[in-house]
N, C-alpha and C positions, 0 to 999 in steps of 0.2 A: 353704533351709538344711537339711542331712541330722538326724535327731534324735540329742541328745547320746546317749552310751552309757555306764550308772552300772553299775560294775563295786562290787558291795557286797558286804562282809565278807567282807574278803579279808586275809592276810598278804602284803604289801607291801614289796619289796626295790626302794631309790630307786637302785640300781646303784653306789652309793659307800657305803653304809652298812655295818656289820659284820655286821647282823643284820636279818632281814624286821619288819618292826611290823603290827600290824591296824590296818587302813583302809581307807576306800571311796575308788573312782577315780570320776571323773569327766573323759567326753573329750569334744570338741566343736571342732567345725571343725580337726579334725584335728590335733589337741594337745590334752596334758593340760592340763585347764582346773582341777583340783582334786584332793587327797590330803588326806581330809577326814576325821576322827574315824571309827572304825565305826558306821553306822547313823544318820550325821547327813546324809547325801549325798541332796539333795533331789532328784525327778526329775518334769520335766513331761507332761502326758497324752501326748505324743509320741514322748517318750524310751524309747530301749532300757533297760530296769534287767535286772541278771541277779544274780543270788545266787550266790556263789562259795562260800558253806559253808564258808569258810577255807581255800581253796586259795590257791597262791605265784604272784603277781604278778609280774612278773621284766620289766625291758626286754627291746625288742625285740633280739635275739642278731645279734651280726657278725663275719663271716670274713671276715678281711682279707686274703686271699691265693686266689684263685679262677682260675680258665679256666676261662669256660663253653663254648670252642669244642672244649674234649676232653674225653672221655668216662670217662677212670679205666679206661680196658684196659690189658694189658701195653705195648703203644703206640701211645697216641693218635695221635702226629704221623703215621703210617701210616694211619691213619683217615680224618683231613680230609684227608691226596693223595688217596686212596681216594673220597672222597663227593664234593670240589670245594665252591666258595663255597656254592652255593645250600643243598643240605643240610647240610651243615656248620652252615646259620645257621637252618635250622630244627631241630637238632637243641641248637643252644644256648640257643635259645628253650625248649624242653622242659627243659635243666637249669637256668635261668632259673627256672620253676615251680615246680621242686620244694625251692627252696628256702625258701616261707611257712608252707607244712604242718610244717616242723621247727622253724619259730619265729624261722628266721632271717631279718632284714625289711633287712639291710642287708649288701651283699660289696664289695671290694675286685675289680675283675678286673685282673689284673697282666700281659696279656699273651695276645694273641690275632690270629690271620688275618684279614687282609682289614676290619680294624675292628671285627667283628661288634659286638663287646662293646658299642664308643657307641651305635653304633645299636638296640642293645636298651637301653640304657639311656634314650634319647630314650624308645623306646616305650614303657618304664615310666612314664618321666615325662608322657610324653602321653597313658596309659589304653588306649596299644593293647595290652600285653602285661599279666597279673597275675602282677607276679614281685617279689622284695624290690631298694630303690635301689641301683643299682648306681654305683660310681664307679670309672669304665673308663680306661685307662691305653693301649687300643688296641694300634700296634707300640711294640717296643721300639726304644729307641736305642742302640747296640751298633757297635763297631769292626768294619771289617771281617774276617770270616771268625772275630767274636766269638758269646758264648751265643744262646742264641736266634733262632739262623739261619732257622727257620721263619717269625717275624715280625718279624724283625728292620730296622731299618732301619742301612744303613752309614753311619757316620759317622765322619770320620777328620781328627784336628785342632779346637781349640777354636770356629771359624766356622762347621764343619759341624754338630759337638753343639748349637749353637745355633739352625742352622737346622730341623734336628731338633726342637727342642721346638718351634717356633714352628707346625710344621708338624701335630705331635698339637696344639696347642692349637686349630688354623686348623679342624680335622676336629672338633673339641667333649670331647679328653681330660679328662678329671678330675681325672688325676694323670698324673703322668709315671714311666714305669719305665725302668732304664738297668742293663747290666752290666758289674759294676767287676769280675768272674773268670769263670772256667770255673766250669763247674756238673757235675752228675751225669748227669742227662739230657738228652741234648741232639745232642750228635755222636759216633760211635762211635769218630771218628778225630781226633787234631790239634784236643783240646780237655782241658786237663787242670783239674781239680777246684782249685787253690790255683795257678792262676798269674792274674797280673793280666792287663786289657784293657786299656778305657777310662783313662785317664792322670790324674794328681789336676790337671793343669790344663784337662782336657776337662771330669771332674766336675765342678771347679768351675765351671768356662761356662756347662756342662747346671743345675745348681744355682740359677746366679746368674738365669740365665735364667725359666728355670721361676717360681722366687718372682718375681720381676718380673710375672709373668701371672697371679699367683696360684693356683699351683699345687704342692701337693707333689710331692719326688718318690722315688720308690724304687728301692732297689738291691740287686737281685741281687750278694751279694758270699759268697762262702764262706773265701778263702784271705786269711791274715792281712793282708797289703800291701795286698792290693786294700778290704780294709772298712776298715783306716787312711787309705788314701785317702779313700773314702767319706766317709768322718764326716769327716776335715780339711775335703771339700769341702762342708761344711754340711748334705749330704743328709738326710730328711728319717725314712724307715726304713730298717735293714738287714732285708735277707732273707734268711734262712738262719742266717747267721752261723755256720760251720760251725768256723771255729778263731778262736779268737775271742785275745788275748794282755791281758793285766794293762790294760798303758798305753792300750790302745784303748778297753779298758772302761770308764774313769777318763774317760777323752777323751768317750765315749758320754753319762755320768752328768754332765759339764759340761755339753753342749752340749745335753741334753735326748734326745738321740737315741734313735728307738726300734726294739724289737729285735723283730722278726716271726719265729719261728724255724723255723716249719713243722716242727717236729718227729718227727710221727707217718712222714711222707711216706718219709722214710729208711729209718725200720725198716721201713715196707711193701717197699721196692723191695728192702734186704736179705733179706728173706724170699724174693725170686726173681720179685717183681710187677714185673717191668720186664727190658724188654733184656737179655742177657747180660753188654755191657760197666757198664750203669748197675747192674746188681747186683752187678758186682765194683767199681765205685766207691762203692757205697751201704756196702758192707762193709765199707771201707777209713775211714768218715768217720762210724759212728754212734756208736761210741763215746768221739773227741773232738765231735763235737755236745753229746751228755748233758754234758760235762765244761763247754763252751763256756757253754752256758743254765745253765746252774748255776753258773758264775763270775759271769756275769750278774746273776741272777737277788740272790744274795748282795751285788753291789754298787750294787744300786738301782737297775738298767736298767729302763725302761719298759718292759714286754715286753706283746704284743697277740697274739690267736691270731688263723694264720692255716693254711688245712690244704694249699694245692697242691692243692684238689678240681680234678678232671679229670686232673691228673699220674698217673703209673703207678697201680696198686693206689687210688688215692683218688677213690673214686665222688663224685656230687655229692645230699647233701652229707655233708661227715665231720667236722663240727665236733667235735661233744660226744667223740669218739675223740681229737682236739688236746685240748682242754681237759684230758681225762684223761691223754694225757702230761704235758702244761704241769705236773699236778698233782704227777706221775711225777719230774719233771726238776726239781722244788724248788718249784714256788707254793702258796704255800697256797690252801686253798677259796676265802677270798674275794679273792685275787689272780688267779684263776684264772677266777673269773666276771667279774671286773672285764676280765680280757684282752679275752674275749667282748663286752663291753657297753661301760663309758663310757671305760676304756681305749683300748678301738680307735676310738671316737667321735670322742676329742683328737685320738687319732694320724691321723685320718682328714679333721681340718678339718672337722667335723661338732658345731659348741660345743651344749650342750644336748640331743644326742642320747646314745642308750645309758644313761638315765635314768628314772627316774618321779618328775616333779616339773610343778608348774608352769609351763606355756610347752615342755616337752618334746615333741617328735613323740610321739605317742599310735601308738605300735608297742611291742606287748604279749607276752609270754607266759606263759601261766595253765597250771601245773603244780598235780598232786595233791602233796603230801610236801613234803622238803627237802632242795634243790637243793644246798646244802652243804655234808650231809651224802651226798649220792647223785646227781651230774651224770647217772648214764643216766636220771634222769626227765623229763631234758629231751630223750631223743629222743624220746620221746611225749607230747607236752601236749597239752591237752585241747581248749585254745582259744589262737587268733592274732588280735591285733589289728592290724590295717596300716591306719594315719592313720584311728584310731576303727570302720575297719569288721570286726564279729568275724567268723571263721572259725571252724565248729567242725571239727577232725581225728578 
């Protein structure tokens, strides 16, 4: 049995709270085992004890929205034709890594070649790779000659969407992702930004399906019809949400539905980090984005950050730059952290994580200051805890 690890006097943020408290952590077999008075936290001759001097406890940080098989150049998907399977999957294995030393011990990957992404995910989970859990979503499911043609898988008619998810789940998906529109990046030709794909009675098959296996699942949706579709079809996040209308968001706040908005990703590609055509669509669609998350946000949408790391302009990782739009676009500080932490947890099918409580996954991270008053101190923390064991940065 590894020795517990007493994290003492410390200010403590349980990820739902308004405010940090002082307390000692105590973790052990790889969950918090206790959140105990300051300087009551007992520890055995074995134990790791560390003194934190009053530095900020903080759950372990989660990007809901990731590609580890692209790299965050002007264009990835010219990358991996370029490298081919095998590099490609050691190259996402490296941004796999670099995701603990930021604090971040949990991502989303929505979308990726050749699988990669499960298969690094096993290997987190089996101790071959040291990266944060990954919950992979593999190809996507997409109509033919719909988004995400790179890993797209064709699916055409309610029996096919179905066979589709059966088919990521047969290969070890986590979640399932599917595209209800046209997107930004993606094809230069005969793919526009707000028209629909996938049909709301495929969504719903792909849907019904999916939770039948126990799987969430997520949708790429930017243009108004196709995320009404969406959400009518029970799904589980939208992504993007790029025009977002009144009644939908009414529909979203029923049903629970929650809104991943990737934010930052837009203005990057508007700035000129992307393609020529994805920059003249980026510029076309950021200023009803801010409007869309902000209608949102105003009527109680669940919103979780997620950055599109690897997508144009967005290195891996570029959380805490989300987070400071999220903040930008209307959340407040502690909505904004919640995005990051037990927000994306729920939304992630992950109960008890994105937390500091009792029975929580013991994934930590230990900032100097406050976090709610000043997000960039979370691109440098001091110390990472992943399942009780620290990491100093």
């Amino acid at each position: 049995m590894a020795p517990a690890l007493v994290l003492r006097d410390g200010r403590v943020w349980d990820g739902v709270s308004a405010e940090a408290r002082p307390a000692d952590v105590v973790c052990a077999d790889g969950l918090v085992r206790e959140v105990a008075e300051p300087g009551t936290a007992r520890a055995g001759a074995d134990d790791i004890s560390v003194d934190l001097a009053g530095a900020t406890v903080l759950p372990g940080l989660v990007d809901s929205h990731v590609h580890l098989v692209w790299d965050g150049s002007t264009d990835p998907v010219a990358h991996v034709a370029q490298d081919g399977e095998q590099l490609t999957a050691v190259r996402a294995a490296e941004h796999a890594r670099a995701y603990l030393p930021a604090g971040i011990t949990t991502v989303r990957d929505l979308g990726g070649d050749w699988d990669i992404a499960i298969t690094l995910a096993a290997a987190v989970d089996r101790g071959h790779l040291d990266g944060p859990a990954i919950v992979a979503a593999g190809q996507t499911v997409i109509m033919t000659g719909g988004h995400d043609p790179f890993w797209g898988i064709p699916c055409d008619g309610p029996d096919a969407v179905v066979r589709g998810v059966r088919g990521q789940v047969a290969k070890g998906a986590g979640v399932i992702k599917t595209a209800a529109t046209g997107g930004v990046y993606g094809r230069s030709h005969g793919e526009e930004v707000g028209a629909s794909e996938l049909t709301y009675e495929e969504l719903a098959a792909l849907a019904g399906e999916a939770h039948r296996r126990g799987r969430r699942v997520a949708a790429h949706a930017l243009g108004e019809d196709g995320v009404r579709n969406a959400v009518r079809a029970g799904i589980d996040t939208v992504e993007h949400g790029v025009f977002l209308a009144e009644d939908v968001v009414e529909e979203m706040v029923r049903r629970g539905t929650v809104l991943c908005p990737t934010a930052e990703v837009y203005r990057r590609m508007a700035d000129g980090r992307a393609p020529g055509y994805a920059v003249r669509k980026a510029r076309e669609v950021v200023e009803a984005h801010r409007r869309s998350v902000a209608l949102a946000i105003e009527a109680g949408v669940a919103v979780i950050a997620g950055t599109d790391a690897g997508a144009p302009g967005m290195a891996h990782p570029s959380l805490v730059d989300e987070i400071t739009t999220l903040r930008d676009y209307g959340l407040s500080p502690l909505q904004a952290l919640k995005a990051a932490t037990s927000a994306a947890a729920d939304a992630l099918g992950m109960p008890g994580a994105g937390r500091v409580r009792p029975g929580s996954p013991a994934d930590l991270v230990l900032v100097d200051g406050d976090p709610f008053a000043d997000p960039g101190l979370l691109r440098s923390p001091w110390g990472v805890v992943r399942r009780q064991s620290l990491r100093w940065t």
